[in-house]
N, C-alpha and C positions, 0 to 999 in steps of 0.2 A: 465520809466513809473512806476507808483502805481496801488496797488489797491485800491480803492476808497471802504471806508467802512462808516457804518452808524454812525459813532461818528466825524470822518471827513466833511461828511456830513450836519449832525445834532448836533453839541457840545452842543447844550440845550437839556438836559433829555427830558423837558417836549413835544418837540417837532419831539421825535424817532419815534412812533407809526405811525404817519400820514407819515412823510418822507418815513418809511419803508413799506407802505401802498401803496405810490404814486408809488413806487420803483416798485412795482412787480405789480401794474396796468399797469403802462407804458411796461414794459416789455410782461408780459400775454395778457395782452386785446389789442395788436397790432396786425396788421394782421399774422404779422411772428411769434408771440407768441399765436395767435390762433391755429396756425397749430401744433406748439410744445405742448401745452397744450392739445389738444386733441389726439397726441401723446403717449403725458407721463398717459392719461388716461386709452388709450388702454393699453400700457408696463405695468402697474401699476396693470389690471386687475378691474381697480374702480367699472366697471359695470358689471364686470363678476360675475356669481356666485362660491363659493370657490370649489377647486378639491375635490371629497368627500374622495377618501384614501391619504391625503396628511400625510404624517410626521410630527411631533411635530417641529423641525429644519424646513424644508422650509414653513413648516404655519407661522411660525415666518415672514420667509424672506418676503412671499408675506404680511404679515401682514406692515409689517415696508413700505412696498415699497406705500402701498396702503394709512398708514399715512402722508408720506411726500409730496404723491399727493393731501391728506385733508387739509395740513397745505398750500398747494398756494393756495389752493381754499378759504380757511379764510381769506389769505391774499387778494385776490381781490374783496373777498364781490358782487359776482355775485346775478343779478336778479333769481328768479323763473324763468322766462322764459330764460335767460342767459344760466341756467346748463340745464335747458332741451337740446337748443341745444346743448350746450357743450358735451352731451349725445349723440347725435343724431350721432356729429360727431366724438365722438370715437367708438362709433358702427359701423359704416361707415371705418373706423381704419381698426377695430378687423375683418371686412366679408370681406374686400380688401386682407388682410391676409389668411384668409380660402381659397379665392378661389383661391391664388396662389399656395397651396397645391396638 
């Protein structure tokens, strides 16, 4: 077995963007990639607001983590209405968590 990258995929330049677009539609906006995405939104912190005595070092970390959860959301080009819910259910995440505390 390989792994299957986007120049294998896609050997025309011009035709990366969309391939690698479809790529992480198909993936994200599936039912089993809803669940992860709204997941990696709660882990990520996306919709929380930032801890107020954090440290310069883990501001960083949660900064970066909270990046690479912007960068699939670019990548799937969700509606206004899309990321609201997409919101709704990482909130739903983040308070299943709290009350198991």
């Amino acid at each position: 077995m390989f792994w299957r990258s986007l120049k294998r995929l896609s050997p025309d330049k011009r035709h990366r963007a969309e391939t690698l677009e479809r790529a992480y539609r198909s993936v994200f906006l599936s039912e089993e990639g809803q669940v992860v995405l709204a997941d990696l939104a709660a882990e990520s912190g996306m919709y929380q607001a930032p801890p107020v005595d954090v440290d310069e070092r883990k501001s960083g970390y949660v900064d970066g983590r909270k990046a690479l959860y912007a960068r699939i959301l670019s990548m799937i080009n969700v509606t206004p209405e899309e990321h609201a819910a997409l919101q709704g259910a990482a909130r739903l995440e983040t308070i299943s968590e709290l009350d198991e505390e």
